[in-house]
VMD Tcl script that draws the C-alpha trace (Angstrom):
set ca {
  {-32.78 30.63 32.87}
  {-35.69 29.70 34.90}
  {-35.43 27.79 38.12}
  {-38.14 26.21 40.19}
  {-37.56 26.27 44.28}
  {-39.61 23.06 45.84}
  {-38.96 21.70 49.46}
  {-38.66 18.08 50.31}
  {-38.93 18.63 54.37}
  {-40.07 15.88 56.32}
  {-43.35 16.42 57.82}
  {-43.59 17.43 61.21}
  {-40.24 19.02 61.09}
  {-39.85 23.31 61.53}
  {-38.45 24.02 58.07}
  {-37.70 27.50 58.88}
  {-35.19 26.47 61.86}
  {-33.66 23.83 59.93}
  {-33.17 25.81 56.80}
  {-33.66 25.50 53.44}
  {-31.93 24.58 50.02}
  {-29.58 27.37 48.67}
  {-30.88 30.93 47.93}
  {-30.06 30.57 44.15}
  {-31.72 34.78 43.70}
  {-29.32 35.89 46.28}
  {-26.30 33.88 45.03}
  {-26.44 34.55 41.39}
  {-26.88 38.89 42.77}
  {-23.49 38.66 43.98}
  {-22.14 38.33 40.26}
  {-22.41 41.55 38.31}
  {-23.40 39.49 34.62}
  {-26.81 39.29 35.97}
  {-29.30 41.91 33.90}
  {-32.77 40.49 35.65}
  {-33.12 38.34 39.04}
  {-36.17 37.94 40.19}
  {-38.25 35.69 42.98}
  {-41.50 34.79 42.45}
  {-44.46 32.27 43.50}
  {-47.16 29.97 41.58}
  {-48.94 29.35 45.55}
  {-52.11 30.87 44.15}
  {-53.60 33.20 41.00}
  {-52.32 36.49 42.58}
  {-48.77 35.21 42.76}
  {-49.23 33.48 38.97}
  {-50.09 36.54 37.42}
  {-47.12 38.38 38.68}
  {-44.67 35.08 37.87}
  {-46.55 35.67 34.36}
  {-45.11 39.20 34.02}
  {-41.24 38.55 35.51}
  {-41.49 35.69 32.80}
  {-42.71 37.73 30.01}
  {-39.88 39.95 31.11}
  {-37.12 37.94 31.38}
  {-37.90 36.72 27.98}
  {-38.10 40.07 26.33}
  {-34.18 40.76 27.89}
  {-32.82 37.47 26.72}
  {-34.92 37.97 23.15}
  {-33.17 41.77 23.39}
  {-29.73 40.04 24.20}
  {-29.07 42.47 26.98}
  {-27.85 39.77 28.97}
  {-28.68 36.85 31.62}
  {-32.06 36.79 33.18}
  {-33.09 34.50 35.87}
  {-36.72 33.67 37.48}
  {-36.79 31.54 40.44}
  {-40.25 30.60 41.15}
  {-41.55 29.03 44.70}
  {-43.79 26.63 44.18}
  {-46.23 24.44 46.45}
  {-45.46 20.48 46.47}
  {-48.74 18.75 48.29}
  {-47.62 15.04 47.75}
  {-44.13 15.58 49.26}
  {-45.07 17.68 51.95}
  {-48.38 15.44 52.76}
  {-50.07 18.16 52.66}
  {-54.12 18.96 50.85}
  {-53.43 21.52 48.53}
  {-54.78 24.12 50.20}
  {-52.44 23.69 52.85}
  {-49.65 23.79 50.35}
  {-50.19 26.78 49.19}
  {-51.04 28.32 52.54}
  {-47.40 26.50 53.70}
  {-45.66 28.41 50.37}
  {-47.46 31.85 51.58}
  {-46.71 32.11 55.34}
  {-43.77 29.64 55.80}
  {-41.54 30.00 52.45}
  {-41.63 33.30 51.79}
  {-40.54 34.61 54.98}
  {-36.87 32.51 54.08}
  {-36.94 33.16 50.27}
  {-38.77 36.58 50.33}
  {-40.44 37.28 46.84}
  {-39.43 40.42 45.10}
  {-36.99 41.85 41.85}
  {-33.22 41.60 43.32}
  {-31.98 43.20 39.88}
  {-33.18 45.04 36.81}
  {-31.05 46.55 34.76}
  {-33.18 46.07 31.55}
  {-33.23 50.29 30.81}
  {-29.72 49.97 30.41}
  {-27.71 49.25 26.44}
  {-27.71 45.96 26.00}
  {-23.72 44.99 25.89}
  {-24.01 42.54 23.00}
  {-21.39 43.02 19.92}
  {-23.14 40.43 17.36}
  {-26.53 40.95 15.82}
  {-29.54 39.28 17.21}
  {-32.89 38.45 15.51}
  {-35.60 40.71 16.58}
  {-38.63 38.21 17.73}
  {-41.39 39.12 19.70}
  {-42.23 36.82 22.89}
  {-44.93 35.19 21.15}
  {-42.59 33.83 18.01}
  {-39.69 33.04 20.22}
  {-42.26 30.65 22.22}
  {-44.16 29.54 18.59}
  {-40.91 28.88 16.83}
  {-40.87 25.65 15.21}
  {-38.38 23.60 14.23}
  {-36.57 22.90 10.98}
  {-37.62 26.24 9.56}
  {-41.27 25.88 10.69}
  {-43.25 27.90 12.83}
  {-46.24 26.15 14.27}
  {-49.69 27.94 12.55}
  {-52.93 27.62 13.10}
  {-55.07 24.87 11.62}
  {-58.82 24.34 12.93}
  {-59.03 21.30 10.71}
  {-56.15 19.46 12.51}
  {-58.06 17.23 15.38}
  {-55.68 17.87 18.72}
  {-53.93 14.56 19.26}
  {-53.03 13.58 22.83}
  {-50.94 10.76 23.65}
  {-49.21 9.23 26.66}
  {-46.14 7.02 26.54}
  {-45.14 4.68 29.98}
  {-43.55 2.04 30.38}
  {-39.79 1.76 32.54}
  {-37.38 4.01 33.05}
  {-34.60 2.93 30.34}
  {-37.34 1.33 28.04}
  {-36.96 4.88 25.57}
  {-40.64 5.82 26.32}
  {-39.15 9.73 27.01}
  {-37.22 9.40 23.39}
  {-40.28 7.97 21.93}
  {-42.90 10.78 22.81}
  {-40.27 13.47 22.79}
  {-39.48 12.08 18.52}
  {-43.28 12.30 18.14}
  {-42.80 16.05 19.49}
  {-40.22 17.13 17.82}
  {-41.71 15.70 14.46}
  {-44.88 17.60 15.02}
  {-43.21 20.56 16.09}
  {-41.09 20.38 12.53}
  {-44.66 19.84 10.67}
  {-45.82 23.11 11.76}
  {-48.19 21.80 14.59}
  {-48.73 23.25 18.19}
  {-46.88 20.83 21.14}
  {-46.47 20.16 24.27}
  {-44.15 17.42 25.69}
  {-44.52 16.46 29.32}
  {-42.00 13.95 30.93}
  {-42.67 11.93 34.53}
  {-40.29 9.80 35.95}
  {-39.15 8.32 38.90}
  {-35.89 9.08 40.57}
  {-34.65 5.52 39.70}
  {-32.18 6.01 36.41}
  {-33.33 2.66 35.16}
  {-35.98 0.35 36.00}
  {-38.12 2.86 37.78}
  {-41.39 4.09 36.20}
  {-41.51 6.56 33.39}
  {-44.43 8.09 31.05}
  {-44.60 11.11 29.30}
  {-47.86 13.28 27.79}
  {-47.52 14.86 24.15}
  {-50.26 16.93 22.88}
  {-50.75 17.34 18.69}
  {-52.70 20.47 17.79}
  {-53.37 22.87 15.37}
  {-54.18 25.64 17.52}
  {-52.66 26.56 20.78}
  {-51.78 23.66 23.97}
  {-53.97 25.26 26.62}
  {-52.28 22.24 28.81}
  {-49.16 19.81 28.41}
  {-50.79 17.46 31.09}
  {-52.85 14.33 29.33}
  {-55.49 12.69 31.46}
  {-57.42 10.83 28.94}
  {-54.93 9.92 26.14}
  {-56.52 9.48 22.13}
  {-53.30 7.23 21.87}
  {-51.77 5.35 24.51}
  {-48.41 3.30 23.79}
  {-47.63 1.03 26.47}
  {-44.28 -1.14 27.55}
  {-44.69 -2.58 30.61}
  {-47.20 -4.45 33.15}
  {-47.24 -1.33 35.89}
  {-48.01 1.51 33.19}
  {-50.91 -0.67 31.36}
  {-52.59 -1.50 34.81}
  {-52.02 2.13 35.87}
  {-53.29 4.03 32.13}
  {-55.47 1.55 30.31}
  {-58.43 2.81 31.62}
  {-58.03 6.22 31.20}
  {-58.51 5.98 27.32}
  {-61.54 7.15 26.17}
  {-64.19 5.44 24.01}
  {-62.69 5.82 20.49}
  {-59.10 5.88 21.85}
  {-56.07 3.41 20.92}
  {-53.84 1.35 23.36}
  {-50.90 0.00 21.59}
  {-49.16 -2.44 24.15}
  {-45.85 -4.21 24.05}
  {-46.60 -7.67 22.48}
  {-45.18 -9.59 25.27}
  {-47.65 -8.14 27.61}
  {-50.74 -9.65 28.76}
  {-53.61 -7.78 26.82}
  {-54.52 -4.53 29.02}
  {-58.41 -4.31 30.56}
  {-59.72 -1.07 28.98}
  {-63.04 0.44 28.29}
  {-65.42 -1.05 25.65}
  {-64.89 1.04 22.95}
  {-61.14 1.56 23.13}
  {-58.88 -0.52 20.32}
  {-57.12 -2.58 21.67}
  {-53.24 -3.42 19.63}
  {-50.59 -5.93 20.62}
  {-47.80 -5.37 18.82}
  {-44.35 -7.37 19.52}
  {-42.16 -4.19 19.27}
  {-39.26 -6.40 21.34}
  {-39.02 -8.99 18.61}
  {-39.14 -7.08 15.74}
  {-36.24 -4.71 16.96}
  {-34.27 -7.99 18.28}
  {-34.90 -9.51 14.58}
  {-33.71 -5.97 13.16}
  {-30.25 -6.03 15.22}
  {-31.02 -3.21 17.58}
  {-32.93 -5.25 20.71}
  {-32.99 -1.96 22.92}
  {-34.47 -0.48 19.95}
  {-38.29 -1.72 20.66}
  {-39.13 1.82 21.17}
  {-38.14 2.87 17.89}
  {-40.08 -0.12 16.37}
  {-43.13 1.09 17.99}
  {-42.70 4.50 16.30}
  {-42.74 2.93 12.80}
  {-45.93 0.86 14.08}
  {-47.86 4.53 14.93}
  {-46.74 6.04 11.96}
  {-48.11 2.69 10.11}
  {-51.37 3.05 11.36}
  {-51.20 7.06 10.94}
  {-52.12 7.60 14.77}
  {-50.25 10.67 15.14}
  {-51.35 11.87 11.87}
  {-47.66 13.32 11.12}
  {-45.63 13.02 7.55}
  {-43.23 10.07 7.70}
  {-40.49 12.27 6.52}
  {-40.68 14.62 9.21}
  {-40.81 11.80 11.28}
  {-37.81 10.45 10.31}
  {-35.86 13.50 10.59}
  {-36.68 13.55 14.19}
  {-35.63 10.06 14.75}
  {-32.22 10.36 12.84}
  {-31.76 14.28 15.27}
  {-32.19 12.08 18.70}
  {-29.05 10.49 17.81}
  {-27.53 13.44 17.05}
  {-24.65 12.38 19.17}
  {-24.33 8.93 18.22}
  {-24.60 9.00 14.36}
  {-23.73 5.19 13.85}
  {-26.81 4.29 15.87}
  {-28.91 6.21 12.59}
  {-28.87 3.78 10.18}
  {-29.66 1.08 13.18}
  {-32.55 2.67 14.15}
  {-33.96 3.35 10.61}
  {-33.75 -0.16 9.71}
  {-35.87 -1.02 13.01}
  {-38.25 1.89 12.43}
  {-38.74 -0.11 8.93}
  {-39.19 -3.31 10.21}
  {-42.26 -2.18 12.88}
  {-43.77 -0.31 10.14}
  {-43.82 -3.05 7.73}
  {-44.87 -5.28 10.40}
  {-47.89 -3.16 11.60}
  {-48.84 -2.19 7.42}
  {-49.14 -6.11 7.26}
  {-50.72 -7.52 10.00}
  {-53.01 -4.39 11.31}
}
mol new
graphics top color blue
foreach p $ca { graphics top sphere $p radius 0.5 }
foreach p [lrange $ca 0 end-1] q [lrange $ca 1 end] { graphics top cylinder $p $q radius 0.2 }
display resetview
């Protein structure tokens, strides 16, 4: 398990007098399952090298199944804190540390590893490349990276949405990254997430300038329809007025609301926009690997399948005969 420690102290106020969250390292030491505990920092590149290593670590024991590892990583939060970033970091160095102290609290990775079942014997690299579906993601210079960002409200399915594109690119053998933002609202607040398509490594999950951007409400096409690039696609919720973007971009109302309304499913709108990028081959994925990830996010609620098909269907037909 890997935890990240972040402060939310009011500015102006002495969080070392006042205290902190929980020590989660120093908790978790006073149970004797623990094989690896270990503090670390991302403040600056000296501290994110050695997080790098307890990582790599902590991997290798839980790959080895010689038992629970935990990295608890202190990390600098400039919005929160009001703070420039270089403050931050300075704040993380010479304020957090001396309450959370960074170090290893346990490693007993020399020891046998108590396990009585088999494990598979993966090095770090294919435990973090393993696909899905059998897959494993490989290299493929020809495949253009794909990046897309999907925002809209919280409860609107824009996490579902990009995390189906993942998960179906992820099952095609692709490199991914999925990259969720949200507010603390459950629903109704704003929501986006980032999803990067390659075919060689994600050097970063964060997308600044989307290829593809699939929008659902007012807020998110006023905050991201400019950041598309010349060449790039914004698909918008049909209801919408059009977004302003860049000369150059494509532009794409589609009425994802009303098709999954017509279909049976009106919550469904996200799942009628997936059928509309899969139409117009935007994410450049097989349908049928598509559609396996769609039918696995309902996983738990197996009548909602066939529902969800049959609006998938409908925005796809929709989008093959009027784009």
């Amino acid at each position: 398990m890997i935890g990240q420690k972040t402060t939310t102290t009011p500015f102006g106020r002495d969080p070392v007098k006042e205290g902190y969250p929980l020590k989660v390292c120093e908790v978790l030491n006073q149970l004797d399952a623990p094989v690896f505990i270990e503090r670390v920092s991302v403040s600056d590149t000296k501290h994110i090298m050695q997080a790098k290593k307890a990582v790599r670590k902590a991997l290798e024991i839980q790959r080895d199944g010689k038992g629970y590892a935990f990295v608890e990583f202190l990390s600098p939060c400039p919005t929160n804190w009001r703070m420039d970033p270089v403050a931050s970091a300075k704040f993380v160095n010479e304020e957090m540390e001396k309450v959370f102290p960074l170090g290893n609290l346990r490693d007993r990775s020399a020891e046998p590893a108590p396990v009585a079942h088999a494990i598979p014997r993966l090095t770090v690299d294919e435990l973090l490349g393993k696909g899905h579906e059998g897959g494993s993601a490989q290299m493929d210079e020809r495949f253009r990276e794909r990046k897309f960002k999907f925002s809209g409200f919280g409860g609107q399915g824009v996490l579902s949405l990009g995390l189906v594109v993942a998960e179906a690119a992820g099952a095609s053998g692709r490199f991914v990254s999925w990259l969720p933002s949200y507010g603390p609202e459950q629903r109704g607040g704003y929501a986006s997430c980032s999803v990067v398509v390659s075919g060689k490594e994600v050097g970063s999950p964060t997308v600044d300038a989307p290829d593809v951007l699939v929008v659902m409400s007012q807020p998110a096409a006023e905050k991201f329809a400019t950041t598309v690039p010349v060449g790039g696609v914004v698909i918008y919720e049909g209801s919408l007025p059009e977004p302003k973007a860049r000369d150059g971009v494509r532009v794409i109302g589609f009425p994802a609301s009303r098709i999954a309304a017509e279909a049976g499913t009106p919550k469904a709108a996200n799942t009628a926009l997936l059928g509309a990028l899969t139409a117009l081959e935007l994410h450049g994925l097989p349908e049928e690997k598509v559609l396996l990830a769609l039918d696995a996010s309902f996983a738990a609620k197996p009548a909602l399948v066939e529902r969800n098909r049959k609006v998938y269907r409908a925005g796809f037909d929709w989008a093959k005969n009027n784009l």
